[in-house]
CHARMM internal coordinates of N, CA and C (Angstrom, degrees):
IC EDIT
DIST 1 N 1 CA 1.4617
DIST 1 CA 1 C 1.5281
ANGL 1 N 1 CA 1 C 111.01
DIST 1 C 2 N 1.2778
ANGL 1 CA 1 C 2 N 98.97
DIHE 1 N 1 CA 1 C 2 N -45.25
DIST 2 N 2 CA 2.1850
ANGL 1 C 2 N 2 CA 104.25
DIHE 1 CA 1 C 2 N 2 CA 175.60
DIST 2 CA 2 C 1.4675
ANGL 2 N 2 CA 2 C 90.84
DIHE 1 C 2 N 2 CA 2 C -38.15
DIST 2 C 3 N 1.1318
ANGL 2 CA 2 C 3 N 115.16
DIHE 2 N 2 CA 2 C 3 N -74.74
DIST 3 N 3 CA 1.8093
ANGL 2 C 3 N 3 CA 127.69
DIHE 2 CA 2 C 3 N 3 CA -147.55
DIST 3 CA 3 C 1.8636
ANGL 3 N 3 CA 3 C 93.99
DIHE 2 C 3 N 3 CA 3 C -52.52
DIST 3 C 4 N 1.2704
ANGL 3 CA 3 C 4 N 102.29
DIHE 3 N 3 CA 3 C 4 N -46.63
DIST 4 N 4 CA 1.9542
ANGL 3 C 4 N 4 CA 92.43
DIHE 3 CA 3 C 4 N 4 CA 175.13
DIST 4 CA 4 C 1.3373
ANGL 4 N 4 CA 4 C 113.35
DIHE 3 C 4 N 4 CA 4 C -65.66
DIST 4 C 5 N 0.8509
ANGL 4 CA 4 C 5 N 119.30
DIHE 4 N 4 CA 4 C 5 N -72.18
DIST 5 N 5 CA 1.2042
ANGL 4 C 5 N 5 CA 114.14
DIHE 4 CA 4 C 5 N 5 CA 145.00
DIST 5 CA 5 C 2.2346
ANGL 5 N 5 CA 5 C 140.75
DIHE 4 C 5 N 5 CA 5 C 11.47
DIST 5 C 6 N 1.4448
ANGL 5 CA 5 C 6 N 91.39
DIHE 5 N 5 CA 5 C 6 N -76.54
DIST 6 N 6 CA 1.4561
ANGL 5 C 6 N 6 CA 98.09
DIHE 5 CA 5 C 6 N 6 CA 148.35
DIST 6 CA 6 C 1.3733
ANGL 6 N 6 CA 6 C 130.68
DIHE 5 C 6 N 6 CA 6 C -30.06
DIST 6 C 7 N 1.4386
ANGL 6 CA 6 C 7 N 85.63
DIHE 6 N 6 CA 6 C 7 N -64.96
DIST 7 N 7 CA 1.8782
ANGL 6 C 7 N 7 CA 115.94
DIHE 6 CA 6 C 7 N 7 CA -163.93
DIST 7 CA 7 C 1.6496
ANGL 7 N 7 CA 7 C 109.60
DIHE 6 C 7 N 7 CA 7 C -45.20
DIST 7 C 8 N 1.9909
ANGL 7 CA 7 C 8 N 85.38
DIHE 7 N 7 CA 7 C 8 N -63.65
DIST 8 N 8 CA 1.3807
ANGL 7 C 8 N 8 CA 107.67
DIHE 7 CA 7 C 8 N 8 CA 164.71
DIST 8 CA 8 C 1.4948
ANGL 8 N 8 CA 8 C 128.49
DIHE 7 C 8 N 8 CA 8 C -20.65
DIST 8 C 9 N 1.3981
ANGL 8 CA 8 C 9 N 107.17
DIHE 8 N 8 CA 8 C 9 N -64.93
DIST 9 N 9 CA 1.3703
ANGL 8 C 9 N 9 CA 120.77
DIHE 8 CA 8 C 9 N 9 CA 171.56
DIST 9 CA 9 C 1.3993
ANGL 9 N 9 CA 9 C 130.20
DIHE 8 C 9 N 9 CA 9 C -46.74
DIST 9 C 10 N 1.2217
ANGL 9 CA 9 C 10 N 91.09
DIHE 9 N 9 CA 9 C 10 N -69.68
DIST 10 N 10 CA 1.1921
ANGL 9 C 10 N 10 CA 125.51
DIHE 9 CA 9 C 10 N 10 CA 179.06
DIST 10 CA 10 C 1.9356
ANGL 10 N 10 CA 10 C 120.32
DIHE 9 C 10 N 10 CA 10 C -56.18
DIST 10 C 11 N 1.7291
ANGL 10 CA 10 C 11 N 118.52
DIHE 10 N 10 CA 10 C 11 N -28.20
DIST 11 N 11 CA 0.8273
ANGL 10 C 11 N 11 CA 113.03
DIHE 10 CA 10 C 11 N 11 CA 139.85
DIST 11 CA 11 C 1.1980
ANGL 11 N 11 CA 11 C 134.55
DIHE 10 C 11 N 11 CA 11 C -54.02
DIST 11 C 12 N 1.4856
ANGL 11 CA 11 C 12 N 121.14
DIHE 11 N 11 CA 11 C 12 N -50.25
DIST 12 N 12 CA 1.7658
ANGL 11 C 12 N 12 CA 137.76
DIHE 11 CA 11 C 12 N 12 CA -165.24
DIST 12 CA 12 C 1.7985
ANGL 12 N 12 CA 12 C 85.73
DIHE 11 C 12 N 12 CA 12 C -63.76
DIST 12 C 13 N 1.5131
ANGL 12 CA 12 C 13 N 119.64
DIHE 12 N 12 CA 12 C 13 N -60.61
DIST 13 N 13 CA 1.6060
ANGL 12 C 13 N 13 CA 103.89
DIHE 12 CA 12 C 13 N 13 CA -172.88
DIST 13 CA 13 C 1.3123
ANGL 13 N 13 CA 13 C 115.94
DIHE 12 C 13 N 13 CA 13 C -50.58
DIST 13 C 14 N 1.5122
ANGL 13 CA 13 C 14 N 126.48
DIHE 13 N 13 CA 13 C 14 N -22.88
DIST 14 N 14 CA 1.2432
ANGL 13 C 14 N 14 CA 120.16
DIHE 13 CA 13 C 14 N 14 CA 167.63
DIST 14 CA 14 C 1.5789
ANGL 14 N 14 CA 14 C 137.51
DIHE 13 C 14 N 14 CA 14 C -49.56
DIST 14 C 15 N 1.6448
ANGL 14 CA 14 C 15 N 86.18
DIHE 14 N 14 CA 14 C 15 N -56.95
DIST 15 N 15 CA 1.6610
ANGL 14 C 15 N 15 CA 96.06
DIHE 14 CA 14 C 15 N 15 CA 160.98
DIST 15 CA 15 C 0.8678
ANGL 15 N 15 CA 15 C 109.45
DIHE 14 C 15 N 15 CA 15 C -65.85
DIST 15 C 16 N 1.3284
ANGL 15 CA 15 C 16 N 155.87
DIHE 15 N 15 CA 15 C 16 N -69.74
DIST 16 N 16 CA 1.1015
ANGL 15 C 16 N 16 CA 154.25
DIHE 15 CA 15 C 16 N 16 CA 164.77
DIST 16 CA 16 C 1.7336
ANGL 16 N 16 CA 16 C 103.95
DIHE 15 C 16 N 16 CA 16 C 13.57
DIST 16 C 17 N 1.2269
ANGL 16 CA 16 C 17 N 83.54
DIHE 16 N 16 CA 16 C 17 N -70.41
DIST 17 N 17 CA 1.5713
ANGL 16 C 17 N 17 CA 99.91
DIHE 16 CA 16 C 17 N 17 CA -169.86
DIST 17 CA 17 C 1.4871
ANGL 17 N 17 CA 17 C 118.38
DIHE 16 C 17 N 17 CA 17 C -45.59
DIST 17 C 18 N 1.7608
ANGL 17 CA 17 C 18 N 85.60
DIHE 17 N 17 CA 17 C 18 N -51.31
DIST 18 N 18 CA 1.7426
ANGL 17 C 18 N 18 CA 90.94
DIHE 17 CA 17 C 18 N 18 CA 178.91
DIST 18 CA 18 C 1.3174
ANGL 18 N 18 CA 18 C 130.26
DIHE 17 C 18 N 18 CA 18 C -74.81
DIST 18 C 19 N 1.6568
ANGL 18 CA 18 C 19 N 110.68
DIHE 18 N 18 CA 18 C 19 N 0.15
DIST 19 N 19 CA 1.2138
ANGL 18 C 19 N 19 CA 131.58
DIHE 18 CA 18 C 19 N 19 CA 177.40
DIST 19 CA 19 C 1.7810
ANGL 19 N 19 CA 19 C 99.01
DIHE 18 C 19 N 19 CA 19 C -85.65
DIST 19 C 20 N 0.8903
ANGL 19 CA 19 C 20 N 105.53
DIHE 19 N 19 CA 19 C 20 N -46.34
DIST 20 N 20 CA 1.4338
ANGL 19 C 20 N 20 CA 100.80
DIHE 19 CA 19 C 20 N 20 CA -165.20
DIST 20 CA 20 C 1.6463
ANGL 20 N 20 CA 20 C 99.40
DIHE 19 C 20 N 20 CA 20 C -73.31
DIST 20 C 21 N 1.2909
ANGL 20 CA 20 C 21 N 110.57
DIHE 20 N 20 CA 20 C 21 N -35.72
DIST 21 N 21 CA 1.3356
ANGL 20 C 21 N 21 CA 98.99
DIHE 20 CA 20 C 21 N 21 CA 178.36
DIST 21 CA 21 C 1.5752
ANGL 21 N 21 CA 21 C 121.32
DIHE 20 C 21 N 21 CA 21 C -79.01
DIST 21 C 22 N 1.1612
ANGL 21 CA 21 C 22 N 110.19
DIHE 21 N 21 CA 21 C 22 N -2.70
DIST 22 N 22 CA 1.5801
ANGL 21 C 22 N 22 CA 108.94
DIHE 21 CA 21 C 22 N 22 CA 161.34
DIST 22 CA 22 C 1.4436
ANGL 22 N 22 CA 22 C 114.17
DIHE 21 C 22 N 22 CA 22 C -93.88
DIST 22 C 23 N 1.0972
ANGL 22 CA 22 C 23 N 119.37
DIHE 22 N 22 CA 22 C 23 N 3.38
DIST 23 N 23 CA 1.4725
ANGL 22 C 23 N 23 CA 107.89
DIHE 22 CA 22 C 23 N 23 CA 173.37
DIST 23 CA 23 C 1.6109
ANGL 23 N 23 CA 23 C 100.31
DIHE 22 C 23 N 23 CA 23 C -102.49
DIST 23 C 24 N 1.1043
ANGL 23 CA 23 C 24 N 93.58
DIHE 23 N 23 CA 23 C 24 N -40.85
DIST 24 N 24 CA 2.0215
ANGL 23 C 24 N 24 CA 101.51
DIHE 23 CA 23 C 24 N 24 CA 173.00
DIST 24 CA 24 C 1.6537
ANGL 24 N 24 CA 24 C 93.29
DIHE 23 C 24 N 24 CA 24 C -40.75
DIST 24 C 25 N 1.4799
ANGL 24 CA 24 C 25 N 130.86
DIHE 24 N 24 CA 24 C 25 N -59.34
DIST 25 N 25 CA 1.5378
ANGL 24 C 25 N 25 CA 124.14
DIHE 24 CA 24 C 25 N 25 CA -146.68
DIST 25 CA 25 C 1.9098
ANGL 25 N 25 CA 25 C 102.98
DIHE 24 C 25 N 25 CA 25 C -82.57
DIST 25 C 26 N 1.6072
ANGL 25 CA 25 C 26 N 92.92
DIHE 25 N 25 CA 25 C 26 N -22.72
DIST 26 N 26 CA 1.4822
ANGL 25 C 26 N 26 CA 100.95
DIHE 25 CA 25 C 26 N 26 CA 175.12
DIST 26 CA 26 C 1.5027
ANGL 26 N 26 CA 26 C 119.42
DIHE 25 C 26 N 26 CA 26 C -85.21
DIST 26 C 27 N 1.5460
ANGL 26 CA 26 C 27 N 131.30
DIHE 26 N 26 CA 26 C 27 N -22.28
DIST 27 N 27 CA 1.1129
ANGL 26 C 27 N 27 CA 121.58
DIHE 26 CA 26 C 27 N 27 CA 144.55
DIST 27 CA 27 C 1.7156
ANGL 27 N 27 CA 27 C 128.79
DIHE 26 C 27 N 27 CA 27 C -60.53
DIST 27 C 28 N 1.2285
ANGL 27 CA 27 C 28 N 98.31
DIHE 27 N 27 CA 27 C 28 N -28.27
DIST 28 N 28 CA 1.9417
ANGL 27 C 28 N 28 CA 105.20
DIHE 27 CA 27 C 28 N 28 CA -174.63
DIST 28 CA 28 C 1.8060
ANGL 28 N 28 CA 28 C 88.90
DIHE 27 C 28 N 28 CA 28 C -70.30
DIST 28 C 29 N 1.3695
ANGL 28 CA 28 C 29 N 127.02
DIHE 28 N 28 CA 28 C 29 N -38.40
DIST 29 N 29 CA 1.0996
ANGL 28 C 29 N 29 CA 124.27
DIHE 28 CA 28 C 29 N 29 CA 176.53
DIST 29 CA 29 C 1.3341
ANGL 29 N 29 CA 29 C 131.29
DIHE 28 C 29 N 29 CA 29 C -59.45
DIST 29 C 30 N 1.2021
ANGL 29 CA 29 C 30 N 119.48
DIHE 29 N 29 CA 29 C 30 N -28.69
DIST 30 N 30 CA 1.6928
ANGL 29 C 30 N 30 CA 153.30
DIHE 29 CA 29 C 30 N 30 CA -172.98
DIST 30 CA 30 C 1.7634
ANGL 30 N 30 CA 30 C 93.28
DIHE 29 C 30 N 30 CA 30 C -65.50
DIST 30 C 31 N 1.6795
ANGL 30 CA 30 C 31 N 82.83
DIHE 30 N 30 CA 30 C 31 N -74.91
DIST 31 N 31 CA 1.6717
ANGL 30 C 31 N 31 CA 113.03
DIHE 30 CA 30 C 31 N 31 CA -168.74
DIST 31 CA 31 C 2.1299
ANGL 31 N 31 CA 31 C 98.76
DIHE 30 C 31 N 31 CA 31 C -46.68
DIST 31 C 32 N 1.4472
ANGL 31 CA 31 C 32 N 95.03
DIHE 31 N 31 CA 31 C 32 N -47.49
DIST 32 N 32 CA 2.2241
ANGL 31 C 32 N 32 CA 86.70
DIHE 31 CA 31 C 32 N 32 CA 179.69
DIST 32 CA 32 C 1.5968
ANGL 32 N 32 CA 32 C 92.61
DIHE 31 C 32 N 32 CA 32 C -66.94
DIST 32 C 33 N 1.0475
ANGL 32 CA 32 C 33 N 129.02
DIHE 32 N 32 CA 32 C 33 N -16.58
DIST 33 N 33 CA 1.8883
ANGL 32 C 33 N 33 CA 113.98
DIHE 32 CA 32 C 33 N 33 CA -171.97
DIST 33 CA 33 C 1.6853
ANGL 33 N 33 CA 33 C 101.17
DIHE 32 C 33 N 33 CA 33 C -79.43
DIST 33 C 34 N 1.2974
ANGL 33 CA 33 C 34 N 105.29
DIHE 33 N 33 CA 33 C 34 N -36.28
DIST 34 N 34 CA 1.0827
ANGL 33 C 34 N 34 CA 108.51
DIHE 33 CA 33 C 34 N 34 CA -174.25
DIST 34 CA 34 C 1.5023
ANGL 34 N 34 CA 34 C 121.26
DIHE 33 C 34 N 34 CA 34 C -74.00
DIST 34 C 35 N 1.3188
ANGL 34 CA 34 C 35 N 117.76
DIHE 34 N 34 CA 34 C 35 N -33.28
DIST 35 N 35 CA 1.5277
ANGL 34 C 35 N 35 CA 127.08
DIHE 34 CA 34 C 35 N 35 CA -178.59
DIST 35 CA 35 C 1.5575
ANGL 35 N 35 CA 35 C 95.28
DIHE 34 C 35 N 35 CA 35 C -86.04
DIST 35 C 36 N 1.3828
ANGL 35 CA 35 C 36 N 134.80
DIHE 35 N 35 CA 35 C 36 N -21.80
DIST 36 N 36 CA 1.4418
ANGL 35 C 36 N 36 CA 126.03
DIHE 35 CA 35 C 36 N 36 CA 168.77
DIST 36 CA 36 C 1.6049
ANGL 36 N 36 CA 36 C 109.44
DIHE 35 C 36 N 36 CA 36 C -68.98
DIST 36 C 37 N 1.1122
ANGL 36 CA 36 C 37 N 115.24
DIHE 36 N 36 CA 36 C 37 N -42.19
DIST 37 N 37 CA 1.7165
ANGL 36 C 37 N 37 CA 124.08
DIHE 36 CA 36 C 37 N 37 CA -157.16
DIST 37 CA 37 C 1.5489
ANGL 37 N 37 CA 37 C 88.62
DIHE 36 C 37 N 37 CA 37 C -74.24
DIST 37 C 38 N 1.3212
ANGL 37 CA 37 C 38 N 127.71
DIHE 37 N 37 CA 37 C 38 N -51.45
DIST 38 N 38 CA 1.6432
ANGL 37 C 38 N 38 CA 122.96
DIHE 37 CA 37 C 38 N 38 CA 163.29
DIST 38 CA 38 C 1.6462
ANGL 38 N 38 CA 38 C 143.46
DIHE 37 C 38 N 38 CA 38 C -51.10
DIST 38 C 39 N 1.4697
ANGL 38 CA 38 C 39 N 84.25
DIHE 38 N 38 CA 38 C 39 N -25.93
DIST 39 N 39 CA 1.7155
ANGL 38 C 39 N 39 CA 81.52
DIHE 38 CA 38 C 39 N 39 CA 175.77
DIST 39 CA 39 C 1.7611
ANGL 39 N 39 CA 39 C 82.44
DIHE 38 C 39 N 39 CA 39 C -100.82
DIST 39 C 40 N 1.2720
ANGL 39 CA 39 C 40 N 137.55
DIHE 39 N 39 CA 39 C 40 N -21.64
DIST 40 N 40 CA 1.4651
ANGL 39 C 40 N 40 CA 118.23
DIHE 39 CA 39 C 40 N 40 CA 162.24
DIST 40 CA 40 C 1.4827
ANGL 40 N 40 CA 40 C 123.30
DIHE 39 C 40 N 40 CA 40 C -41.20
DIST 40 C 41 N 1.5529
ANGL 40 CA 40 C 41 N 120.91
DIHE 40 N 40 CA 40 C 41 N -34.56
DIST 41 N 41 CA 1.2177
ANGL 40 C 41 N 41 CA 136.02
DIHE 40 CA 40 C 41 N 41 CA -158.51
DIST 41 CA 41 C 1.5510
ANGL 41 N 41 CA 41 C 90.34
DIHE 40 C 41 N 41 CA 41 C -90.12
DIST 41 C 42 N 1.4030
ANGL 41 CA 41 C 42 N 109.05
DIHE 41 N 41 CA 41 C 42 N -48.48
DIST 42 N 42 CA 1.7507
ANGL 41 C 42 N 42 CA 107.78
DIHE 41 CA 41 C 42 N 42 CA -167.32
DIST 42 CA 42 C 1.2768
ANGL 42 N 42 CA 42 C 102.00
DIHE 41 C 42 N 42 CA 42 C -81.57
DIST 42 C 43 N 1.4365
ANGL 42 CA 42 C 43 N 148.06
DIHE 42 N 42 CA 42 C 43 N 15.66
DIST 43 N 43 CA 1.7524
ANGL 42 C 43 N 43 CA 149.99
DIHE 42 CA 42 C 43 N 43 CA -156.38
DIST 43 CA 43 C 1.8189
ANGL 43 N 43 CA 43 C 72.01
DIHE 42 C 43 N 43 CA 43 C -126.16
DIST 43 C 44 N 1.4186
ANGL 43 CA 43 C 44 N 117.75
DIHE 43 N 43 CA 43 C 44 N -60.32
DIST 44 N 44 CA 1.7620
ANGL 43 C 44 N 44 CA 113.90
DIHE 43 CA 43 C 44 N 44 CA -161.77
DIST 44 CA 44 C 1.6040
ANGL 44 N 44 CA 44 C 106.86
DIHE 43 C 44 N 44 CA 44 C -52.12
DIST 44 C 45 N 1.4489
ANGL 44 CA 44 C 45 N 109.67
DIHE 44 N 44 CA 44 C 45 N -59.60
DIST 45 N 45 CA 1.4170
ANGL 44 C 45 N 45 CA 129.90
DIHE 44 CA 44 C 45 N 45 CA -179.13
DIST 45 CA 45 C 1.2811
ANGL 45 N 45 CA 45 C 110.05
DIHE 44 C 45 N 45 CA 45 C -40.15
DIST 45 C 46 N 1.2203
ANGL 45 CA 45 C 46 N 127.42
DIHE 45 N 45 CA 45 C 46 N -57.58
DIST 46 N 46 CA 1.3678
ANGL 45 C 46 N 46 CA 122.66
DIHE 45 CA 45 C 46 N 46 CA -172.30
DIST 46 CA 46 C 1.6798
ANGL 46 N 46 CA 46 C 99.28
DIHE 45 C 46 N 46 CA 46 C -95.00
DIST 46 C 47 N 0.4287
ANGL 46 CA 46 C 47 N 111.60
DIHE 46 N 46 CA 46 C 47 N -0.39
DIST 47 N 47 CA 2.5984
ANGL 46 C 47 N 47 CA 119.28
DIHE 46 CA 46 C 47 N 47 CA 148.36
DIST 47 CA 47 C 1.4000
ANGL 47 N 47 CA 47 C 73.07
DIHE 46 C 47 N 47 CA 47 C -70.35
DIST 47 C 48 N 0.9066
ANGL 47 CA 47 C 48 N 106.72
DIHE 47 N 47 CA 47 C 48 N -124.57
DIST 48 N 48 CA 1.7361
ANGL 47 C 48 N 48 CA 121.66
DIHE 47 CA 47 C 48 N 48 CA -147.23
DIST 48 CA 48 C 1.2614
ANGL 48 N 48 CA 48 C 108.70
DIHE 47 C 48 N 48 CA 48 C -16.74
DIST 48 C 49 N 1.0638
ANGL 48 CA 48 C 49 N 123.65
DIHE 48 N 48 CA 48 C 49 N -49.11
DIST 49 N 49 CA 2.1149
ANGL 48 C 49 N 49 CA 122.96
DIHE 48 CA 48 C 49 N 49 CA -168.52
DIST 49 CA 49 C 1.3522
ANGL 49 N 49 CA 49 C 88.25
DIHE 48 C 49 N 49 CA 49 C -72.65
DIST 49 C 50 N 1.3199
ANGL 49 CA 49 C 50 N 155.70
DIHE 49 N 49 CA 49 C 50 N -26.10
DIST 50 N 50 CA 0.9878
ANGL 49 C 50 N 50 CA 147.06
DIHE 49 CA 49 C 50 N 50 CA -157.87
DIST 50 CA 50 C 1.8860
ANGL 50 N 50 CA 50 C 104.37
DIHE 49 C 50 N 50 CA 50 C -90.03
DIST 50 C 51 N 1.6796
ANGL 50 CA 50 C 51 N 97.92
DIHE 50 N 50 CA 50 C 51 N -59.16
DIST 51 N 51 CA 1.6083
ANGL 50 C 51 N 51 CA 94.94
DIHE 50 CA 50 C 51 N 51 CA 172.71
DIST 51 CA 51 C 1.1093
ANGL 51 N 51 CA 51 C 93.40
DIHE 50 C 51 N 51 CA 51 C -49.29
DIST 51 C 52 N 1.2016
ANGL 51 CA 51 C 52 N 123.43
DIHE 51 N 51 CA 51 C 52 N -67.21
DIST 52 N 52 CA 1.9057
ANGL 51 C 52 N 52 CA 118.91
DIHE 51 CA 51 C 52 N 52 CA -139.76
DIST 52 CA 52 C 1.3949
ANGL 52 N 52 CA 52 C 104.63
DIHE 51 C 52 N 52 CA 52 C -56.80
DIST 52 C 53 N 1.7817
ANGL 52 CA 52 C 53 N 121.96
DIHE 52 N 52 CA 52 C 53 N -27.99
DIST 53 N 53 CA 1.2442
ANGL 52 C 53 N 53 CA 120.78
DIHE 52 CA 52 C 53 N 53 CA -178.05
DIST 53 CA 53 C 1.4893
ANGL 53 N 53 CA 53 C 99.66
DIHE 52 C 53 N 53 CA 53 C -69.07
DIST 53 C 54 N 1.6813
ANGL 53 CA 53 C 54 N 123.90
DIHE 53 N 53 CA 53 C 54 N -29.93
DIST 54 N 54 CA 1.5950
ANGL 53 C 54 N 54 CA 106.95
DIHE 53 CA 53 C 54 N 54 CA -165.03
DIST 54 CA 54 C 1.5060
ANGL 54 N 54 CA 54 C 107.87
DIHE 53 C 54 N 54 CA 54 C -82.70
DIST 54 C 55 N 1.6867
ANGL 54 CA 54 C 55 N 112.27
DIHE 54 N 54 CA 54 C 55 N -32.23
DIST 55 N 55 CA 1.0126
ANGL 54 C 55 N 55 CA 95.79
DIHE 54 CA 54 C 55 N 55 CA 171.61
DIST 55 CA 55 C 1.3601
ANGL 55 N 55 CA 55 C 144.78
DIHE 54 C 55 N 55 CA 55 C -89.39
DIST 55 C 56 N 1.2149
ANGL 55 CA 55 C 56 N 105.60
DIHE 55 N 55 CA 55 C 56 N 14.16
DIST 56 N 56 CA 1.7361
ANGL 55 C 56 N 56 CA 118.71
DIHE 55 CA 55 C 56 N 56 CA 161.30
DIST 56 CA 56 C 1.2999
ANGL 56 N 56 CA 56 C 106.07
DIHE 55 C 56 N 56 CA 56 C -84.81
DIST 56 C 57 N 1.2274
ANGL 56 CA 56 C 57 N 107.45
DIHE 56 N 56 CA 56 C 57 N -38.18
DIST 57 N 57 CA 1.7641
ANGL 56 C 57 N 57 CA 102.66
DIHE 56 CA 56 C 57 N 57 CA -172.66
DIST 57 CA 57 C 1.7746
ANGL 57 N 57 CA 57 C 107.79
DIHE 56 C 57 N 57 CA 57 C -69.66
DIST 57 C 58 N 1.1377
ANGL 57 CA 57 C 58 N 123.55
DIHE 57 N 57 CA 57 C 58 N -37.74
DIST 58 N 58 CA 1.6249
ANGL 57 C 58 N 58 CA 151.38
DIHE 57 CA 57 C 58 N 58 CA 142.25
DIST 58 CA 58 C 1.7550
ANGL 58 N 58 CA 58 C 104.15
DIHE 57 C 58 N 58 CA 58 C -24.63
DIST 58 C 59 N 1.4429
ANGL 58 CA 58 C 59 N 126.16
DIHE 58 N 58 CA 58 C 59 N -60.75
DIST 59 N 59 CA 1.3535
ANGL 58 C 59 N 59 CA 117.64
DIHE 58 CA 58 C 59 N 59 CA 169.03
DIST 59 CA 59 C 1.6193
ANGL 59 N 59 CA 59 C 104.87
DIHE 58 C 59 N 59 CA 59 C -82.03
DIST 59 C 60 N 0.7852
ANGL 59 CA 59 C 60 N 161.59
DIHE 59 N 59 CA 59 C 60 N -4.18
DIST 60 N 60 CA 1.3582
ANGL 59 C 60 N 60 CA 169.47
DIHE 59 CA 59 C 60 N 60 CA 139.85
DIST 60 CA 60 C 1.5195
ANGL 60 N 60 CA 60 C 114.94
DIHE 59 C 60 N 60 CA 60 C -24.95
DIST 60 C 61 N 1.2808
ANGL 60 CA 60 C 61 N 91.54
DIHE 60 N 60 CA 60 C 61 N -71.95
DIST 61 N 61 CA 1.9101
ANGL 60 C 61 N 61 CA 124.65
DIHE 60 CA 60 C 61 N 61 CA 176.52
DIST 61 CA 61 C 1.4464
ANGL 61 N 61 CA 61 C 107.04
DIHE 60 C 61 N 61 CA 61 C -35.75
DIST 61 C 62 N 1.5618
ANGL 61 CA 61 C 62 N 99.79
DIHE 61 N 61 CA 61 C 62 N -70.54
DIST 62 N 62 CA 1.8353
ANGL 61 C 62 N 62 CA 130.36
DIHE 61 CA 61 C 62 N 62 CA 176.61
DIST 62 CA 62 C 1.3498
ANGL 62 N 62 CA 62 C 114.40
DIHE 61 C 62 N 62 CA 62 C -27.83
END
COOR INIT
IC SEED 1 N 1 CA 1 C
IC BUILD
């Protein structure tokens, strides 16, 4: 019974494993959404300072 037993276990730590390692690959996944959605924010930010710089420089001109 030990030895079934073992097995028993010792399968479930497996999944285990592979569970944890899919959440590991689904946080590393999270984490690239997250470093995209930021340099998205910093690509917008410097758009805007850029119009706003042309169009002041644009009433400037006038």
């Amino acid at each position: 019974m030990s030895c079934t037993r073992d097995v028993v276990s010792c399968t479930r730590d497996v999944v285990f494993g592979i569970q944890n390692a899919m959440f590991g690959v689904l946080d590393g996944m999270f984490g690239v959404q997250g470093g995209v959605f930021v340099t998205h924010d910093g690509v917008f930010d410097v758009a805007a300072v850029t119009s706003a710089a042309t169009a002041l420089g644009e009433l400037g001109t006038r």
